[in-house]
KEKOLBA-778580 format. One record per residue (C-alpha): residue in three letters; residue number from 1; x, y, z. Coordinates in steps of 0.02 Angstrom, whole numbers, always signed. Layout:
BEGIN
residu; num; east; north; up
ala; NUM; X; Y; Z .
...
//
This chain:
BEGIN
residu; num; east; north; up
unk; 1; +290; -13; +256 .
unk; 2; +211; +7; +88 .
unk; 3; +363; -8; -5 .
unk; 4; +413; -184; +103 .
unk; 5; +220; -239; +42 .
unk; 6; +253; -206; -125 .
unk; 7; +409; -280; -134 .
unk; 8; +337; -445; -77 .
unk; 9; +187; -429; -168 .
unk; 10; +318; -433; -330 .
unk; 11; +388; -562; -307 .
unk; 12; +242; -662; -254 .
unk; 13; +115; -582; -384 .
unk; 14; +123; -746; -506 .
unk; 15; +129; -905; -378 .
unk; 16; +8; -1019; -368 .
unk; 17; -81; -1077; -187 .
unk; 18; -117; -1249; -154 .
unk; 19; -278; -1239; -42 .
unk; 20; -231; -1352; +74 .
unk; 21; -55; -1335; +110 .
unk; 22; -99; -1150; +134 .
unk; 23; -179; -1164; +266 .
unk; 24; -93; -1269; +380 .
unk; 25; +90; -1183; +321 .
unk; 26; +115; -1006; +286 .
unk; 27; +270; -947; +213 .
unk; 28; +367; -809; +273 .
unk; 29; +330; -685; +159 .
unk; 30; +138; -696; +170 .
unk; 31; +167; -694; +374 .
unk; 32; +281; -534; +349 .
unk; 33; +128; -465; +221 .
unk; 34; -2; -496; +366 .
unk; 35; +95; -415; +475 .
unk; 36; +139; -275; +375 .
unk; 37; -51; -253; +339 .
unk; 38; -73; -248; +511 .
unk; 39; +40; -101; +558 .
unk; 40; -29; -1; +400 .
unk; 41; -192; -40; +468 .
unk; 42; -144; +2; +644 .
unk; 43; -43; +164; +595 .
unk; 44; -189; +254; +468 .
unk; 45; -326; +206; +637 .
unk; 46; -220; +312; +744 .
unk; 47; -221; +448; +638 .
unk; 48; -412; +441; +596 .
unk; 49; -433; +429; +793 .
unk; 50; -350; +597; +831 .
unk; 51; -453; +693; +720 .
unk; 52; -609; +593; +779 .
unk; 53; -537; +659; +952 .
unk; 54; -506; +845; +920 .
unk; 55; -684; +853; +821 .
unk; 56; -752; +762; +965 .
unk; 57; -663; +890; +1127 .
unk; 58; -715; +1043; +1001 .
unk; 59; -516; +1060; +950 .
unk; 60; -586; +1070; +748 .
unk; 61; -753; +1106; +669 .
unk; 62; -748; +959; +565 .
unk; 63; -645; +801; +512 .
unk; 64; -561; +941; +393 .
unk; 65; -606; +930; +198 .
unk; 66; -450; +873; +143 .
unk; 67; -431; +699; +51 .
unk; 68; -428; +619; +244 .
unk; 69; -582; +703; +312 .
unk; 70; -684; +672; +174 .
unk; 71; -651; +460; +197 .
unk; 72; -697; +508; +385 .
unk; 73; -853; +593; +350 .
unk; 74; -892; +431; +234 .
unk; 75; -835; +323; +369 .
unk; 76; -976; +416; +486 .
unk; 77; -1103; +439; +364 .
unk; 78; -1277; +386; +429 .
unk; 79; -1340; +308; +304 .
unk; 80; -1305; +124; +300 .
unk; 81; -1278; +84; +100 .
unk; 82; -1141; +257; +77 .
unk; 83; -1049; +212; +249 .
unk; 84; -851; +163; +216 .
unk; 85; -795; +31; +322 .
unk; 86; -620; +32; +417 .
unk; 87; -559; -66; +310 .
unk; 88; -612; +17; +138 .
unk; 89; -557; +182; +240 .
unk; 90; -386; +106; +264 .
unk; 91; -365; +23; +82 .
unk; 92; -414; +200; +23 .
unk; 93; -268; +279; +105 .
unk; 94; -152; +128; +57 .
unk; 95; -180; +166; -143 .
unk; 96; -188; +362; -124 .
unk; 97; -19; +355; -46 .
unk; 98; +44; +203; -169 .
unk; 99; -39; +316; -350 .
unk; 100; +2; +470; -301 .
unk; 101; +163; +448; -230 .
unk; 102; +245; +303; -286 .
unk; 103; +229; +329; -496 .
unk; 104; +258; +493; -502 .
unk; 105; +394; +474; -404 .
unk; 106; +478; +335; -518 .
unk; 107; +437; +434; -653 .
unk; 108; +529; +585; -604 .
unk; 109; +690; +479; -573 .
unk; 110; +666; +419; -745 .
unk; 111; +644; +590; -812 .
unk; 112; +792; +662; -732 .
unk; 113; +900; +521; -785 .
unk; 114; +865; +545; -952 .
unk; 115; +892; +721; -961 .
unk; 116; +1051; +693; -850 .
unk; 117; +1106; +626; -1009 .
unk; 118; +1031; +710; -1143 .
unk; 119; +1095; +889; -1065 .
unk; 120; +1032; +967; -1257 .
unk; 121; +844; +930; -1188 .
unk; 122; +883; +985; -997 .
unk; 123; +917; +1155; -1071 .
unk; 124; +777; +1164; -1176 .
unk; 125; +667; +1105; -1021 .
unk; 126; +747; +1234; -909 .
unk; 127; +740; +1376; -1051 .
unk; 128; +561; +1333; -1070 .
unk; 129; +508; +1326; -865 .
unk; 130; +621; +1503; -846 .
unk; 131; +512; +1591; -1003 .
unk; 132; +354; +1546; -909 .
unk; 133; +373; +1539; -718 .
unk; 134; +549; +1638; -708 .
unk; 135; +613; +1611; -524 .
unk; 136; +425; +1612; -471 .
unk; 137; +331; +1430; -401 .
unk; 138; +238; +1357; -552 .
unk; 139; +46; +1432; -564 .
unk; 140; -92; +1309; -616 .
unk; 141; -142; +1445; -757 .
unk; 142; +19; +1422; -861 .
unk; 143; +56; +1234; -831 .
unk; 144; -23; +1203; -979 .
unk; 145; +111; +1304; -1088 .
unk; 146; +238; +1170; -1052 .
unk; 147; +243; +1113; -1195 .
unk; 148; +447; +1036; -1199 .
unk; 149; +399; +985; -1043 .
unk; 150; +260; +864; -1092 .
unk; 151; +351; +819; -1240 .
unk; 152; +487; +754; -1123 .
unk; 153; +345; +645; -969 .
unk; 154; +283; +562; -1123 .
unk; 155; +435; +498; -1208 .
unk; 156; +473; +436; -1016 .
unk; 157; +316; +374; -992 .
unk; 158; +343; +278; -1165 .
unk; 159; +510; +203; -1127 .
unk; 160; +485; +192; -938 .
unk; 161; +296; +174; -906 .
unk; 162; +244; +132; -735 .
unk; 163; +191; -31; -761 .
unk; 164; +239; -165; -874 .
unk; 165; +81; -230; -918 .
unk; 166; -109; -210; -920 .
unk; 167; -231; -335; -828 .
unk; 168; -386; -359; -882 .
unk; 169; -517; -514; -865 .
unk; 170; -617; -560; -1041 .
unk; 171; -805; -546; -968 .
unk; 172; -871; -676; -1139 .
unk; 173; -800; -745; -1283 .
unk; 174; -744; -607; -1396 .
unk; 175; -644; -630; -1547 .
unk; 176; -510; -477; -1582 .
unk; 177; -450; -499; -1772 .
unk; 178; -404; -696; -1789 .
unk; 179; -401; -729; -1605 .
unk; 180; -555; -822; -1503 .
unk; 181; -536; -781; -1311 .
unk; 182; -656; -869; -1224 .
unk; 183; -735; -790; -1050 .
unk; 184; -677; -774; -889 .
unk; 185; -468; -786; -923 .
unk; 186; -360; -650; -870 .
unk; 187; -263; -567; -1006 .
unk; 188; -106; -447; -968 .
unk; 189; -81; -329; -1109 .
unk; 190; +114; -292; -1136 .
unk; 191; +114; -133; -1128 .
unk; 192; +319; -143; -1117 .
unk; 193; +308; -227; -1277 .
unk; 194; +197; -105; -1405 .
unk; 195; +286; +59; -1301 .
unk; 196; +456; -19; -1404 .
unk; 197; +389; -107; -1544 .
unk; 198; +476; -33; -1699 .
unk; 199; +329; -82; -1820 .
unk; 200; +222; +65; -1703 .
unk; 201; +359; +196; -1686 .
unk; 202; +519; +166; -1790 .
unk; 203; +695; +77; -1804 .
unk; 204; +726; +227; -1660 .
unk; 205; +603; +149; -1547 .
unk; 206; +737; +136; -1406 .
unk; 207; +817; +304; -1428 .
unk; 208; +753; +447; -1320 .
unk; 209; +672; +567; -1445 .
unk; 210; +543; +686; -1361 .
unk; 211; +497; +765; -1525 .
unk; 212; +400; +610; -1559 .
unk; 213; +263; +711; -1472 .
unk; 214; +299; +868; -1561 .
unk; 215; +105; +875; -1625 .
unk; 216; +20; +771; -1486 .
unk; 217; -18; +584; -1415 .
unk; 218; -137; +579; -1599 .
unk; 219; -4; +607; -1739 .
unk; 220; +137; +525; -1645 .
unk; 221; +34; +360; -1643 .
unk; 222; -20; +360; -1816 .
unk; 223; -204; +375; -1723 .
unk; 224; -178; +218; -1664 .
unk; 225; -252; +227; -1445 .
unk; 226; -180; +61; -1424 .
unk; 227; +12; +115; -1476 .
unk; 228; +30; +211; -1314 .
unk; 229; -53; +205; -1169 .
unk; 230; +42; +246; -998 .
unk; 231; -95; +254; -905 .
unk; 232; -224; +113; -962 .
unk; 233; -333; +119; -1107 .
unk; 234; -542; +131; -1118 .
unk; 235; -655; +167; -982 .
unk; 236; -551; +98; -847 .
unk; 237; -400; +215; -877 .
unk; 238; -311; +279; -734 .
unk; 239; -425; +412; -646 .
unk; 240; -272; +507; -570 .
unk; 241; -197; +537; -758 .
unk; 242; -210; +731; -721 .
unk; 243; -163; +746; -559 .
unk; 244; +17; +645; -587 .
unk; 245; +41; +734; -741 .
unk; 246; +19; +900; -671 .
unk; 247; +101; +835; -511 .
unk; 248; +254; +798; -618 .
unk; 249; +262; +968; -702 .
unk; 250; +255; +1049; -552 .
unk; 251; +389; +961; -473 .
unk; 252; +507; +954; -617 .
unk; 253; +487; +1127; -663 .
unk; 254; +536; +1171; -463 .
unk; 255; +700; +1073; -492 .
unk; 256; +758; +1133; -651 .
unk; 257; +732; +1321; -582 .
unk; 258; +850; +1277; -455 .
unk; 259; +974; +1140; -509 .
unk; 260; +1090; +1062; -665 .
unk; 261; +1085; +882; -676 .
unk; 262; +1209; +763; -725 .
unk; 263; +1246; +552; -702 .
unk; 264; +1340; +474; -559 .
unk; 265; +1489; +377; -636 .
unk; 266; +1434; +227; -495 .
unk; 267; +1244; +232; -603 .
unk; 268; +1214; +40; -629 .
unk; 269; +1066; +45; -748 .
unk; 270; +944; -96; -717 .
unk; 271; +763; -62; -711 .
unk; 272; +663; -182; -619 .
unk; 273; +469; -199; -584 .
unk; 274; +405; -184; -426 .
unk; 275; +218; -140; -453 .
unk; 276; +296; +3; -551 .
unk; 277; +448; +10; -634 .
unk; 278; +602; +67; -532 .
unk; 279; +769; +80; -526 .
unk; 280; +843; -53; -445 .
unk; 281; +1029; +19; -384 .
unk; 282; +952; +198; -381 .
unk; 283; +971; +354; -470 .
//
């Protein structure tokens, strides 16, 4: 149901609403949204119900102290001013699921791709994952040795990054080098844009090369934060940054333990954005 919203919120992110006409005419896709919303809505209450319920009848101690039964404990708090709402409750679940499923997710299919056809860094990735973990699960204590590994999520992240573009809102005036930006406009910073742009990394700057990272996020930028920023930039950067990276690692170094990976001939490549950047005919 997520993935439907998305897709309509895509396609829909950049039209304008006439006041008016809105509300005497709804189109279908904001009356497929609403109801959409409504069965996220109706599905995440059921859930929160039955552990209300077994709490309740004695079945559990608590609302459990995973991500879930902490937003439940919030949502019963008795003070007033730290109580969630149903609805913030809900909206919580909605991007939990979307951030911590949905981009890692693309960027594992981009990952894979790439190495499906770069087969020289596949090896290196699976020589790499076999030296630390052997045939064992990945342990939190030695993700941090990956060091092929990382080299590898950030030249994805670079080519394929989530998103396309940063949003941010211009709180007064500012001027940044020649340009005056006066307040309250929105600005969307390409990120698409400086992740390619051959005056920041090189005539190369669409090739896949992984040793760009060889000495860290620092040297590989010239020092320059702006250059590359996958997961936003200044104090509003993406809080999950850790977990999806280690998320990634974990994942990826499960796969190559257990399989070789190679391109279907029927591959159509054509990456399209829909919140985050996906493959449109698959992978």
């Amino acid at each position: 149901m997520l993935n439907k919203l998305s897709i309509i919120m895509g396609r829909n992110l950049f039209n304008t609403k006439i006041p008016l006409i809105s509300k005497l005419w709804k189109p279908a896709d904001l009356l497929e949204s609403e109801e959409l919303a409504k069965e996220i809505k109706d599905c995440v209450t059921k859930i929160v119900r039955t552990r209300e319920d077994k709490a309740v009848n004695g079945e559990a101690d608590s609302f459990d102290n995973n991500f879930l039964g902490l937003l439940i404990n919030a949502y019963h708090d008795s003070d007033e001013n730290n109580r969630l709402s149903l609805e913030d409750l809900v909206d919580e679940c909605k991007t939990f699921y979307w951030t911590g499923h949905d981009t890692v997710n693309a960027l594992l299919a981009w990952v894979l791709l790439l190495l499906a056809i770069h087969g020289d860094w596949q090896e290196k990735a699976r020589r790499e994952v076999i030296d630390i973990f052997g045939n064992q699960n990945p342990h939190p204590e030695s993700i941090a040795k990956l060091k092929t590994m990382t080299m590898i999520i950030y030249e994805t992240l670079r080519l394929y990054g989530a998103t396309n573009g940063l949003p941010r809102k211009v709180a007064r005036e500012v001027q940044v080098g020649k340009l005056v930006m006066p307040a309250n406009i929105d600005l969307l910073i390409a990120r698409a844009a400086l992740h390619h742009d051959p005056q920041l990394w090189g005539d190369d700057v669409h090739l896949f090369k992984p040793e760009r990272f060889a000495e860290g996020i620092a040297k590989a930028t010239n020092y320059n934060a702006a250059a590359f920023f996958p997961f936003g930039l200044g104090p509003r950067f993406c809080v999950g940054m850790t977990f999806a990276t280690i998320e990634t690692k974990i994942a990826l170094s499960m796969i190559l333990q257990r399989y070789t990976i190679s391109l279907s001939p029927a591959y159509v490549h054509s990456p399209i954005p829909i919140l985050t950047l996906h493959p449109e005919h698959g992978i």
